[in-house]
Rosetta silent file (secondary structure, phi, psi, omega in degrees, C-alpha in Angstrom):
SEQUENCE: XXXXXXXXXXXXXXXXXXXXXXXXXXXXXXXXXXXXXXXXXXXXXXXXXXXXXXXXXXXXXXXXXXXXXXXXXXXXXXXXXXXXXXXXXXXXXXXXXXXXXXXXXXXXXXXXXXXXXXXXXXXXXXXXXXXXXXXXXXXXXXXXXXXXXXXXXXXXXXXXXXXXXXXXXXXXXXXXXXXXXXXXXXXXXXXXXXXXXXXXXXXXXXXXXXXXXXXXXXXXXXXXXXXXXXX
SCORE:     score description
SCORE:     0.000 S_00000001
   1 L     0.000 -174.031 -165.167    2.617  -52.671  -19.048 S_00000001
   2 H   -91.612  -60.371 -171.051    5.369  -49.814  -18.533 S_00000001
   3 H   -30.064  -56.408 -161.571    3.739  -48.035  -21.620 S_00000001
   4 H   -59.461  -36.139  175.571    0.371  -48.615  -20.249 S_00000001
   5 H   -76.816  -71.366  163.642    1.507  -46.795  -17.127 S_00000001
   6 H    -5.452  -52.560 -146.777    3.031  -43.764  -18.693 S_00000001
   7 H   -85.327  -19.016 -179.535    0.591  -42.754  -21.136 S_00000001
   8 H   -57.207  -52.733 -171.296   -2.322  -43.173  -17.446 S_00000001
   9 H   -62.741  -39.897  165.839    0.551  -40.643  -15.796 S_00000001
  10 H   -45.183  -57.197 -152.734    0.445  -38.452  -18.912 S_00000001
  11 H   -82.225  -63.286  175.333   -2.984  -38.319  -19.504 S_00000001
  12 H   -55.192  -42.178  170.821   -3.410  -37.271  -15.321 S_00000001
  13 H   -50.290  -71.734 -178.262   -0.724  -34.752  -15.283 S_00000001
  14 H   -50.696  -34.980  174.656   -2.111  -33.137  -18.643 S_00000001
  15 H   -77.653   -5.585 -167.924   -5.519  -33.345  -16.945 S_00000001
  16 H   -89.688  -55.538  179.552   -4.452  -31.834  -13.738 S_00000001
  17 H   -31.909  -64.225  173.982   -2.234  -29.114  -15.768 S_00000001
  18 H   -31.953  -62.514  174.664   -5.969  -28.426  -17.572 S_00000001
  19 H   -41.761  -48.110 -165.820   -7.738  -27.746  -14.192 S_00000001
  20 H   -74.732  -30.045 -177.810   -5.474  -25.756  -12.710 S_00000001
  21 H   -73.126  -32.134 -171.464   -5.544  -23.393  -15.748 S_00000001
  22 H   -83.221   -0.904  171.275   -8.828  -23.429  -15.733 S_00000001
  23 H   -76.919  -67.355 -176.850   -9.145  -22.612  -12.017 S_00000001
  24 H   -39.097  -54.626 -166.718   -6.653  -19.762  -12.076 S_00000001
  25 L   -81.103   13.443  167.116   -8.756  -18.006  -14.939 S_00000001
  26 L  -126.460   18.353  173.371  -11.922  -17.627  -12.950 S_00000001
  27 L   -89.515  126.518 -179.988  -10.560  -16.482   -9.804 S_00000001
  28 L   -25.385  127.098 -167.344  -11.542  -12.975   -9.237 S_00000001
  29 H   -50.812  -40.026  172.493   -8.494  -10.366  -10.532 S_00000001
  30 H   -95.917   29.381  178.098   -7.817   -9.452   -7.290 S_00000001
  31 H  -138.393   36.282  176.923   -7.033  -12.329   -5.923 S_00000001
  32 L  -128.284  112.599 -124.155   -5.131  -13.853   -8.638 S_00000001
  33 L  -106.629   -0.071  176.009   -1.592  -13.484   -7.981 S_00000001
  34 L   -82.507  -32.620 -138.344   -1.390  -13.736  -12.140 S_00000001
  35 L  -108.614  135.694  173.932   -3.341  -11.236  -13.388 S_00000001
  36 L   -30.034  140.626 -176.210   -1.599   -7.820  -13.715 S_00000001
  37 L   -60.741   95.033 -163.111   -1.803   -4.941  -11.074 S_00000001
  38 L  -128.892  145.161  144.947   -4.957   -2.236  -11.923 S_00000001
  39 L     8.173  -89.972 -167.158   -6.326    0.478  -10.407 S_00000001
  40 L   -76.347   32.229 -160.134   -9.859   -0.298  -10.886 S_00000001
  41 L  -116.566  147.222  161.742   -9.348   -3.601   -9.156 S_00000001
  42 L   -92.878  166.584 -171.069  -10.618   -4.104   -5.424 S_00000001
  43 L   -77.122  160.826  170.962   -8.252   -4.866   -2.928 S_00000001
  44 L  -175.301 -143.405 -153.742   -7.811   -8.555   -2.266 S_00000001
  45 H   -79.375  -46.698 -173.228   -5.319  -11.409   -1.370 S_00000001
  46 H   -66.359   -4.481 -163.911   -3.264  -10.994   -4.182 S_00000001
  47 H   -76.127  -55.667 -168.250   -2.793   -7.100   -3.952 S_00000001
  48 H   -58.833  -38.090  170.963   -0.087   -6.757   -1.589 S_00000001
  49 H   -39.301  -62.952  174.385    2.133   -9.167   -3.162 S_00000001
  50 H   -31.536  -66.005 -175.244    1.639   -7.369   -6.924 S_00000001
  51 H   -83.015   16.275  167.466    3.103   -4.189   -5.068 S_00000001
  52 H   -95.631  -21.853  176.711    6.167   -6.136   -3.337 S_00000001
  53 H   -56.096  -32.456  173.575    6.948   -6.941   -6.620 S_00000001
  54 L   -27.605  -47.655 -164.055    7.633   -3.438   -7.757 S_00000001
  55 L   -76.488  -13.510  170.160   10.561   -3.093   -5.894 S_00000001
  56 L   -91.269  -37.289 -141.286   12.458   -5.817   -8.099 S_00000001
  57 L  -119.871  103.148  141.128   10.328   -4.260  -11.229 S_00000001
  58 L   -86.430  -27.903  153.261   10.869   -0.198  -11.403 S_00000001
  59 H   -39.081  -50.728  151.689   10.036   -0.198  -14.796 S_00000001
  60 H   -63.534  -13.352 -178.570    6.822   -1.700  -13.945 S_00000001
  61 H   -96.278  -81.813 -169.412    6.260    0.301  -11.263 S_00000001
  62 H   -47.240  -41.822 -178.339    6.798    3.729  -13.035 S_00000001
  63 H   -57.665  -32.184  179.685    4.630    2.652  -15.434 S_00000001
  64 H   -83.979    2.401  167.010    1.627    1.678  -13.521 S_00000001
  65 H   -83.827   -9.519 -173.226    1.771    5.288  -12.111 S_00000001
  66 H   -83.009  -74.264 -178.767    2.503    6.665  -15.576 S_00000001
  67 H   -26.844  -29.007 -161.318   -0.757    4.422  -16.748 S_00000001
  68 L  -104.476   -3.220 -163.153   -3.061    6.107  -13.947 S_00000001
  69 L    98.764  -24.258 -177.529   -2.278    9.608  -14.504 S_00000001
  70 L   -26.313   95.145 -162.929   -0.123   10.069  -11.828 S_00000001
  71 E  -102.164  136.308  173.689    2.314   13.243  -11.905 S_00000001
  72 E  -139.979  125.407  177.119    5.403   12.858  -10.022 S_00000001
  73 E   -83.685  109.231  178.299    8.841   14.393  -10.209 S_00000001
  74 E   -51.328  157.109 -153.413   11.531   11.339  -10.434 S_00000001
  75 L  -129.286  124.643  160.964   14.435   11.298   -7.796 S_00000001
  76 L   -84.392  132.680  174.549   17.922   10.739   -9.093 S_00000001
  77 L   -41.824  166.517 -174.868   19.014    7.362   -7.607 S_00000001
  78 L  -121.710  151.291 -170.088   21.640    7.644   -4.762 S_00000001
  79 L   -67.866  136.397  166.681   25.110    6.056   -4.800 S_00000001
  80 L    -0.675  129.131  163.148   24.830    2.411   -3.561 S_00000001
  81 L    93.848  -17.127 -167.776   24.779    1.224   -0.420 S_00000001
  82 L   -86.286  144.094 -171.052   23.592    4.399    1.587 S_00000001
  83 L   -70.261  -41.259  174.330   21.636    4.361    4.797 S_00000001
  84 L   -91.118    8.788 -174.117   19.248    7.193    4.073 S_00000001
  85 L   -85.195  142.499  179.557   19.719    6.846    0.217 S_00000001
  86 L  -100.017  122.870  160.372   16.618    6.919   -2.346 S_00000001
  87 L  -107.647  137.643 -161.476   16.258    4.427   -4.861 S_00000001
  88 L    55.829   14.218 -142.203   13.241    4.621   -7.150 S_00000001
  89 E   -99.723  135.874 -175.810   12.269    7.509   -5.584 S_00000001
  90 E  -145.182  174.437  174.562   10.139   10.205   -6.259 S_00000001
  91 E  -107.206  138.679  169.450    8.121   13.519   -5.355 S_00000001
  92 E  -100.962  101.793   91.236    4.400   13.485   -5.609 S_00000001
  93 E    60.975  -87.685 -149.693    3.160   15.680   -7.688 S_00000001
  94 E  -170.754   85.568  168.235   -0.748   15.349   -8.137 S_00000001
  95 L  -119.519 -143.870 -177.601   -2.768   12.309   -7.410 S_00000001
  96 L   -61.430  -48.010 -160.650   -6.531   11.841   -6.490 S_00000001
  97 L  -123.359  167.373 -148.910   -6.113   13.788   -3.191 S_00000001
  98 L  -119.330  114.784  157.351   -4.336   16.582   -2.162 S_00000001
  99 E  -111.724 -163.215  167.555   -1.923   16.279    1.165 S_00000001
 100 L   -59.483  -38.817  174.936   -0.472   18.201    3.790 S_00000001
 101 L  -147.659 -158.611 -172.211    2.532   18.453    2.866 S_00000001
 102 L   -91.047  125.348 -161.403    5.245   17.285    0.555 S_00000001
 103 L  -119.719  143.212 -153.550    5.902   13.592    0.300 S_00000001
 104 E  -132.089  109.438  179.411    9.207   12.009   -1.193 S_00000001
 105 E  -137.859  164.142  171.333    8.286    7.735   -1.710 S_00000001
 106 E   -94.463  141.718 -157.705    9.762    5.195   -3.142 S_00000001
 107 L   -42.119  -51.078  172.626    7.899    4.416   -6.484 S_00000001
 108 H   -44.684  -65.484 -163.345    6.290    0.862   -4.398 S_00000001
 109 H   -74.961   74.204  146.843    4.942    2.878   -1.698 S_00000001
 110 H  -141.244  -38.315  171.014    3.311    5.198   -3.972 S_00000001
 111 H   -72.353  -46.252  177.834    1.485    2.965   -6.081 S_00000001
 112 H   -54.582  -29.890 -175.023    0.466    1.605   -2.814 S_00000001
 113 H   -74.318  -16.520 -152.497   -0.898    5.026   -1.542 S_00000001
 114 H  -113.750  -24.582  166.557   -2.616    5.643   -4.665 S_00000001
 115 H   -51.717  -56.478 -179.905   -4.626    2.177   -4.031 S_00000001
 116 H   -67.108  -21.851  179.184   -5.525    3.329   -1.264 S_00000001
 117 H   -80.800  -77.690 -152.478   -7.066    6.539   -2.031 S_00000001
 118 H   -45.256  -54.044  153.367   -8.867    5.068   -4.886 S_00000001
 119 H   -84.310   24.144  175.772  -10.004    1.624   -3.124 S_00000001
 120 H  -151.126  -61.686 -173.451  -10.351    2.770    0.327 S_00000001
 121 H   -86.532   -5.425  148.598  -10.406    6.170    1.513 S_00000001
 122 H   -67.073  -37.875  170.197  -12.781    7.672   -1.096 S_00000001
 123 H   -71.711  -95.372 -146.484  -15.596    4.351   -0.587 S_00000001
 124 H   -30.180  -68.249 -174.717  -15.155    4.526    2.852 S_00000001
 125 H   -20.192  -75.899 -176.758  -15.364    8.421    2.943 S_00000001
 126 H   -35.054  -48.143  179.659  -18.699    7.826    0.788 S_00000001
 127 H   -97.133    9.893  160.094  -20.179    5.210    3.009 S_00000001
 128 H  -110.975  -11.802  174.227  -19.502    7.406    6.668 S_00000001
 129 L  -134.576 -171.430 -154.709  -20.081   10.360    5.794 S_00000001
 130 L  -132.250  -18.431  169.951  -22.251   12.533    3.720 S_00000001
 131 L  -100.054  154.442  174.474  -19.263   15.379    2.632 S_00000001
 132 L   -42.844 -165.520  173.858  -16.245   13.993    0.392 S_00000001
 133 L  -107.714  111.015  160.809  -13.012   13.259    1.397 S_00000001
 134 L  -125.235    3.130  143.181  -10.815   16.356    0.614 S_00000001
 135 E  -151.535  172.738  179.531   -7.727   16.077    2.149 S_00000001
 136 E  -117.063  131.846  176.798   -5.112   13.773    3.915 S_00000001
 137 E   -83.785  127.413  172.986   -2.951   14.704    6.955 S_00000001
 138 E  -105.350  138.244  172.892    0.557   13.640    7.013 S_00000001
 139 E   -75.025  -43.708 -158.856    3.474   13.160    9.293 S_00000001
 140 E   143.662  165.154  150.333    5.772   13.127    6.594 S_00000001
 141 L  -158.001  -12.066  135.324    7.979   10.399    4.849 S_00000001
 142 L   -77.639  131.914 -179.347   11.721   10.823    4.268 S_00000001
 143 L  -146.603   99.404 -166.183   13.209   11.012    7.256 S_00000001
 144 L  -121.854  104.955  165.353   16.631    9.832    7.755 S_00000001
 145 L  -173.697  166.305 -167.652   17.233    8.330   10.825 S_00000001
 146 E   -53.821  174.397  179.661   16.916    4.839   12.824 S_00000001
 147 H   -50.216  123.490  173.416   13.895    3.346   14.313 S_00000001
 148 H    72.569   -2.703  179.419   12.025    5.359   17.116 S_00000001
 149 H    94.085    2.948 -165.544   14.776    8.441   17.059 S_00000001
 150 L  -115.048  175.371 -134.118   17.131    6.558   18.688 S_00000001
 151 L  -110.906   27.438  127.136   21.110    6.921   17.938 S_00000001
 152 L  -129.308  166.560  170.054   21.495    3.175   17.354 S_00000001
 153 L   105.946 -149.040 -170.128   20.076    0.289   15.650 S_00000001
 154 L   -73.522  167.831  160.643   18.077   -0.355   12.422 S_00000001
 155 E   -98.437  149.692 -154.510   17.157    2.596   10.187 S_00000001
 156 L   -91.734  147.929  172.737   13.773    3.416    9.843 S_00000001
 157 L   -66.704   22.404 -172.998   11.757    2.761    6.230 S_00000001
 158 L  -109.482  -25.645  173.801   11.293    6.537    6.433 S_00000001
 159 L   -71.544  -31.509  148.559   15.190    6.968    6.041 S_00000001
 160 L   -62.048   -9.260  170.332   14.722    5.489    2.416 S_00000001
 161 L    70.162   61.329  162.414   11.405    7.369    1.933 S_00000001
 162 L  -119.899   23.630 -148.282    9.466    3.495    2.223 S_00000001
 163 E  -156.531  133.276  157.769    7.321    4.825    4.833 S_00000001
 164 E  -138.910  142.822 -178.874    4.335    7.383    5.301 S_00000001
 165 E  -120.997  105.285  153.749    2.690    8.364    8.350 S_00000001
 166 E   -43.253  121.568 -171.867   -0.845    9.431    8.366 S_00000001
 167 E  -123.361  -17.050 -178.058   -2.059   11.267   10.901 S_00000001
 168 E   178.750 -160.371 -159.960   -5.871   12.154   10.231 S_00000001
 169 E  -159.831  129.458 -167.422   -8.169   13.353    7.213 S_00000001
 170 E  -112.132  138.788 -175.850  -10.189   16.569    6.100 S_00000001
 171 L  -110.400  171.900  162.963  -14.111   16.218    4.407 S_00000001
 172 L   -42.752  -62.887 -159.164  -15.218   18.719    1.848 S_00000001
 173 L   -73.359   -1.444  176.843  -17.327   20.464    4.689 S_00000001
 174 L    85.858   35.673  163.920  -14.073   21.404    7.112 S_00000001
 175 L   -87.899  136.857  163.455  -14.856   18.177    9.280 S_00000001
 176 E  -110.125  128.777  175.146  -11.714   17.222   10.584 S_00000001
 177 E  -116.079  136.947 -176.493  -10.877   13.163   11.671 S_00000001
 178 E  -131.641  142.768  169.199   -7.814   12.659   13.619 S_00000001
 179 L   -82.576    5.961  165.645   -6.622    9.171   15.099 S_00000001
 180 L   -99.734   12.416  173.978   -5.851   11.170   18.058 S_00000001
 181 L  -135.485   13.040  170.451   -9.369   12.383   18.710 S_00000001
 182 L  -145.065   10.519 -167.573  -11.246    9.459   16.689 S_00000001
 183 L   -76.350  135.832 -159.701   -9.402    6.607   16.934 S_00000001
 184 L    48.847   17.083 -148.370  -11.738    3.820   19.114 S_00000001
 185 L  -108.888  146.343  158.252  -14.358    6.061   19.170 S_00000001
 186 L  -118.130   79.894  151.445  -18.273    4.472   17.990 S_00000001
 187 L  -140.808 -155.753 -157.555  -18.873    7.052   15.759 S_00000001
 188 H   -91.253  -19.465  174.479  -18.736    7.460   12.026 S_00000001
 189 H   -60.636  -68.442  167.873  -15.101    8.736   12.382 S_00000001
 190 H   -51.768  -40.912  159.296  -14.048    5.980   14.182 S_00000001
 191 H   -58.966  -24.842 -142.704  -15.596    3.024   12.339 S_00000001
 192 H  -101.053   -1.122  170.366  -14.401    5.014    9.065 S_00000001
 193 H  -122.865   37.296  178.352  -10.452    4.616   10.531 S_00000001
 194 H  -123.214  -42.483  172.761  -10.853    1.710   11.515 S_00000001
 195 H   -68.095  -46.275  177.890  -11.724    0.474    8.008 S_00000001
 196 H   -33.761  -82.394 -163.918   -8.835    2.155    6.271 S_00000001
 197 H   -15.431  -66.078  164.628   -6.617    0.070    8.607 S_00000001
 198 H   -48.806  -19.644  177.499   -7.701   -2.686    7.899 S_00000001
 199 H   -90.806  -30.987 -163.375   -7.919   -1.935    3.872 S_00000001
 200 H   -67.794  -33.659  152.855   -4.639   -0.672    4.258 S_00000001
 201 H   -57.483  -11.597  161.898   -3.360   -4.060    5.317 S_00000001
 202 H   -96.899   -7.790 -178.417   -4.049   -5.627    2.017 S_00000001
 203 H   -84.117  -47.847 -157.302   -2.289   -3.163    0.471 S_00000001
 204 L   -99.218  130.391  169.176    1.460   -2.154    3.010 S_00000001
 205 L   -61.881   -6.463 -164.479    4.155   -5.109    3.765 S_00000001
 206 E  -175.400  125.453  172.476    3.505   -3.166    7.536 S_00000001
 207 E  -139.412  133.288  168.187    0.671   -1.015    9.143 S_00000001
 208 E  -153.140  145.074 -155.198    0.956    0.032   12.601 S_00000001
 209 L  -137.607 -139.120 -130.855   -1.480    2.496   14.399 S_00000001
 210 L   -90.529  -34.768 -150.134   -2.952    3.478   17.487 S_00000001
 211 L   -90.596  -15.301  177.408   -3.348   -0.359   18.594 S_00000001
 212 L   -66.966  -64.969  156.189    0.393   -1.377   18.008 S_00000001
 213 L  -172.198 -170.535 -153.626    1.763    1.189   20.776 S_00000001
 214 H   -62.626  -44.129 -175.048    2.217    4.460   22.142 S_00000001
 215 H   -46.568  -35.324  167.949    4.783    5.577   19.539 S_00000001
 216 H   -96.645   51.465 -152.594    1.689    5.485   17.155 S_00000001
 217 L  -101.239  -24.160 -163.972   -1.043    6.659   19.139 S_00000001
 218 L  -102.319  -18.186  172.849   -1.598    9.595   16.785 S_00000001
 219 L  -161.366  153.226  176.906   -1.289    8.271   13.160 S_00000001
 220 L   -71.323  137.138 -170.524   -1.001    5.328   11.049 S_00000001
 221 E  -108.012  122.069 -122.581    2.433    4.193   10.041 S_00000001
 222 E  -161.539   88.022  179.589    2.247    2.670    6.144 S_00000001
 223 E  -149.634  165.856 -161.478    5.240    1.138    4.866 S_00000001
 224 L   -84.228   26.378 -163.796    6.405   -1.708    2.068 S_00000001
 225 L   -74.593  141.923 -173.808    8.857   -3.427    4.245 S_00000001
 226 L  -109.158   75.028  155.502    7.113   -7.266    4.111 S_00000001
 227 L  -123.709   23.455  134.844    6.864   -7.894    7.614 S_00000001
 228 L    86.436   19.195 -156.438    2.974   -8.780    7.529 S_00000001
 229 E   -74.445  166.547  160.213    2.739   -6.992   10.800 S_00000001
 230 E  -154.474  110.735 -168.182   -0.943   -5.149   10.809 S_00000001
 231 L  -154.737    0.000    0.000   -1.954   -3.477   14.436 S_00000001
């Protein structure tokens, strides 16, 4: 009967409804596109999404940087509409590592950078080498002007401060790794920037290095724009 069919379509629906919840809650945190953004999480499928969200969520965003310790000086927003204008934006302060210089992000890329030092370049550090990681080299990251330097066309995520460029890394012991003297290399230097990249791609909407092209031959390019490129 038409009853008899209903309550079969209920009863499958409710049980399928059942499964799925019950699926969802044993999939590993970081790969569960549910379960809340942490720290202490390893990277995994779900991570880069969690920080694209940010950028709709700044509340959520300051907070998980508030939550971690994080000290940062807040940016007053910029009027609307501006090519080089910062929104969400802030100066960083004091997180696990110490960089070269001073870097000005937008709250998303900062929570992303701070993944990465916690769930990449300190393990990695740990498994290639035998002194710590103690500092990170930087190009910079507000910048404001278009793509490549040149005096038309898009503006680069570095004119919004959504962009950091990496250029190499300092151990406790004064070893210095650069990708322009370790980049491809089979040594411990090389394998150990070759895994950031790659962790750094579950984290950044964009990574582009030594293997994308010459414009990047010398540092990694780290930014949230979600265009899934990773080279």
């Amino acid at each position: 009967s038409l009853m008899t069919k209903w309550l079969v379509s209920i009863f499958w629906l409710a049980a399928i409804v059942v499964i799925s919840w019950i699926s969802i809650d044993r999939i590993p945190p970081q790969h569960n596109p549910f379960e809340p953004l942490s720290i202490d999480h390893p990277l995994g499928l779900a991570t880069r999404g969690k920080l694209a969200h940010f950028k709709r969520e700044p509340d959520n965003c300051f907070g998980f940087l508030d939550l971690n310790e994080i000290d940062y000086t807040r940016k007053k927003d910029s009027e609307p509409g501006q090519d080089c204008g910062l929104y969400n934006a802030l100066v960083l302060d004091q997180s696990l590592l110490p960089y070269s210089g001073t870097l000005t992000m937008t709250c998303p890329l900062t929570s992303g950078l701070v993944l990465l030092e916690r769930q990449s370049l300190v393990l990695r550090a740990k498994e290639h080498f035998e002194s710590p990681l103690a500092q990170v080299l930087s190009y910079g990251t507000h910048n404001c002007r278009r793509m490549y330097g040149r005096d038309t066309g898009k503006f680069s995520e570095h004119a919004t401060a959504n962009a950091i460029d990496i250029r190499g890394f300092v151990l406790a012991d004064g070893t210095r790794i650069t990708l322009k003297s370790d980049w491809g290399n089979d040594s411990d230097a090389g394998r150990f920037l070759k895994d950031v990249r790659n962790d750094a791609c579950k984290i950044f909407g964009t990574v582009l290095g030594p293997d994308y092209n010459d414009a990047h031959a010398d540092h990694f390019h780290l930014d949230m724009s979600q265009t899934g490129v990773c080279d």
